[in-house]
N, C-alpha and C positions, 0 to 999 in steps of 0.2 A: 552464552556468556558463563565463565567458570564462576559457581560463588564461594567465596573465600570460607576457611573452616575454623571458626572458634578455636576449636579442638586443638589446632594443629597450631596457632598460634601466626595465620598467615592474613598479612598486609601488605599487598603486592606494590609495588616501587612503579608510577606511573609517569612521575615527573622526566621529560626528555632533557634537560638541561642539568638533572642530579644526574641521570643517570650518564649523560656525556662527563661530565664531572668524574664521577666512579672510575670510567674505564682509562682516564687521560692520567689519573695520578703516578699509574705506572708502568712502564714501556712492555707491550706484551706480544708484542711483533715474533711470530715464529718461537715464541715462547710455549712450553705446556702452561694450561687453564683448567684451574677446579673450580668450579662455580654451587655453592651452598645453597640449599633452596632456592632456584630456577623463580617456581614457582609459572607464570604466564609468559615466561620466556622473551619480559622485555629490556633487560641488561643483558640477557643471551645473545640478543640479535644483536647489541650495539659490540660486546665482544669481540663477537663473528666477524665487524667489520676492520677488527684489528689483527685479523690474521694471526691468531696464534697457532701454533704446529699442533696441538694436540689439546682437547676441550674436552671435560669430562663434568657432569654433573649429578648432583647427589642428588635427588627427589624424594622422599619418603611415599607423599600422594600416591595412590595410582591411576588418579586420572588426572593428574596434574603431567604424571610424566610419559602417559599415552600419547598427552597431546603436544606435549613437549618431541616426541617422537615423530609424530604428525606432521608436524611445523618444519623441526630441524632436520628430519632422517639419519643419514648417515655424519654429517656435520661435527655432531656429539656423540660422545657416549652418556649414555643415562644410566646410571646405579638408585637403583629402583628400590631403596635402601635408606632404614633410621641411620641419619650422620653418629650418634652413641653409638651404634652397635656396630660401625667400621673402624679397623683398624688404620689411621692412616698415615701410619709409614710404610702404608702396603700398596697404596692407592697406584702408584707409579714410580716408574725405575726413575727419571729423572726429576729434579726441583722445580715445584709447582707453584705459580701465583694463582693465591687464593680471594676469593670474592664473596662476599656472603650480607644477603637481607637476611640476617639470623632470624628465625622463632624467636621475640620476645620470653615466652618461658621457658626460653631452654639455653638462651645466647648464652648465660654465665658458665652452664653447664658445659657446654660446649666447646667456652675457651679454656676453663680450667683441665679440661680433659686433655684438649691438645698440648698445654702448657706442662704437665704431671707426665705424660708421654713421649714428650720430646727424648730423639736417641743424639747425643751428643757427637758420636761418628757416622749420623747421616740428616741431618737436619731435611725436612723433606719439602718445604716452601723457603721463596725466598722475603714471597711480600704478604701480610693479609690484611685486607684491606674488605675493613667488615662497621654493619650497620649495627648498634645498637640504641634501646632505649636512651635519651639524652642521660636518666638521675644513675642509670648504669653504668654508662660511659664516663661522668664524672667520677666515678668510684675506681674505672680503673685506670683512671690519669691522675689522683688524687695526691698530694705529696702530703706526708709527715706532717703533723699538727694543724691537721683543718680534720672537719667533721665528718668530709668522703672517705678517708683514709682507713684503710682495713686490710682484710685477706686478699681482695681482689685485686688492690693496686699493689700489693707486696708479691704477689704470686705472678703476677705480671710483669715487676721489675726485674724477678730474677731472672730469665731466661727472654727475656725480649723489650726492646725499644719500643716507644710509643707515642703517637702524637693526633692531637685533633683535627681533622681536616673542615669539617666544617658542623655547622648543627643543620636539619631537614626539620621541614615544615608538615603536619597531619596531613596539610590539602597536596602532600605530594605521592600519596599514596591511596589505596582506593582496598577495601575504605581505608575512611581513615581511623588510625588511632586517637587514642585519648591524649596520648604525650608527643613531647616532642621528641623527634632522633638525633642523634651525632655518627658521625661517621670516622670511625679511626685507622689508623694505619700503621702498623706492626712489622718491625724485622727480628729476625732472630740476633740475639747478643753474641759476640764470638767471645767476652770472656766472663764466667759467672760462677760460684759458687759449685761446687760438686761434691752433692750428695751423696752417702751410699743408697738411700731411697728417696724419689721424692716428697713422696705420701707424709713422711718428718719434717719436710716444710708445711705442708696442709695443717697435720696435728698439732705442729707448734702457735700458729696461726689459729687455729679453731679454739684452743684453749684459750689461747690470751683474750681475743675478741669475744669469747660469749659471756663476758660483761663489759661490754669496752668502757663504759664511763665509771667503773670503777679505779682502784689502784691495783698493778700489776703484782703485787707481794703474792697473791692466792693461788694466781695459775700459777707463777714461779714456782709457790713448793710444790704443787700440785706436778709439777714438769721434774722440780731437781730436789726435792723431798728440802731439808733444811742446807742446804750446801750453799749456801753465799759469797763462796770462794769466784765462782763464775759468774757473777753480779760482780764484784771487786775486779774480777779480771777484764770484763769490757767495758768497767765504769757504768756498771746501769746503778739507775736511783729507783730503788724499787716503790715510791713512793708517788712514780707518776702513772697516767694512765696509758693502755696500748697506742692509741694513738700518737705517744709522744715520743716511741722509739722509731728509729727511722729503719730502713729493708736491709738494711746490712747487719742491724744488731741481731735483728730475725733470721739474718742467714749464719750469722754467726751461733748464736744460741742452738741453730739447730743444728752445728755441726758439733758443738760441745754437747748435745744430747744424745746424738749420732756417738759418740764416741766415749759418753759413759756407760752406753751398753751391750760394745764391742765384747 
């Protein structure tokens, strides 16, 4: 028996009825498959039985994807590979549905990466249909003026749909965690703000939240020095706090940033 590694942030998905759940949300028949931390290869095999054309999975482990090789053979490919340190609009010529029991310490990291990377003339999944911590997953369903609201749900509205499918229970995973999970589900947006970099949405985003329960007046100059012409021009009140501007002021903002220092 494989035992799960602190380190790596792994909580293997045991439950047969989540994990039939996972694979039915969406049609993968003949479809290519990227599958994020395998892990014991038991949403691997439930997968397998939905006949996708092409199944590829990301392992970091290396005994995790030995035996993942053991089990499946030629079935999969295994990329025996930190998911950070792949590029994955390289992953495959065609659009991939994507699956993932994230690493808790690394899921944020993870989405946000994909999210900042996205190439707008070749989107490289169609579905992702991924596990996170429940208080995490709140944060990136969060809307405008509640207490989840931040970087994460704003960086996730720009560039993608999202919606909660269900929350998961400790005892359905081995071990178990301390929290509970949610499970969401992701498309890419066909129509959204465009940056000249993304990384100006991050920074705009990073400043204004690292006080959030203050008022927004500090980052603002701290972003547009004394110029309140761009406050005037979107209607912001600079006297309320980040949470109370909604993802489009934040897309806008960073395109008025974007463009005062063309």
């Amino acid at each position: 028996m494989i035992k799960a590694k602190k380190s790596l942030g792994q909580n293997f998905l045991v439950n047969q009825d989540v994990i039939k759940k996972i694979v039915n949300i969406v049609d993968i028949d003949n479809k290519d498959v990227l599958e994020v931390g395998p892990g014991t290869g038991n949403l691997t095999s439930e997968i397998l039985k939905r006949n996708p054309n092409k199944f590829l999975v990301v392992e970091k482990d290396n005994e995790l994807a030995n035996k993942l090789l053991e089990k499946f053979s030629s079935n999969i490919k295994i990329i025996n590979e930190d998911i950070l340190e792949i590029n994955e609009n390289d992953l495959n010529n065609q659009i991939l549905t994507v699956f993932g029991n994230l690493p808790y310490n690394i899921s944020t990291e993870i989405l946000i990466k994909w999210i900042l990377n996205l190439n707008e003339k070749k989107i490289w999944f169609n579905y992702l249909v991924l596990m996170f911590q429940k208080e995490v997953a709140n944060r990136i369903i969060a809307k405008y003026n509640t207490r989840e609201y931040g970087r994460l749900s704003i960086l996730t509205n720009w560039r993608l749909k999202v919606k909660k499918v269900c929350d998961v229970s400790p005892s359905c995973f081995q071990p178990k965690p301390k929290v509970e999970s949610s499970l969401l589900l992701f498309e890419p947006k066909e129509n959204f703000f465009d940056f000249i970099n993304s990384k100006n949405l991050e920074k705009i985003t990073n400043v204004f939240f690292m006080h959030r329960r203050k008022m927004i007046k500090k980052p603002y100059k701290q972003l547009f020095k004394n110029n309140t012409d761009i406050a005037y021009k979107l209607g912001i009140n600079l006297n309320v706090r980040p949470q109370n501007l909604d993802p489009n002021t934040y897309f806008e903002l960073t395109k008025e940033y974007e463009f005062l220092r063309r």
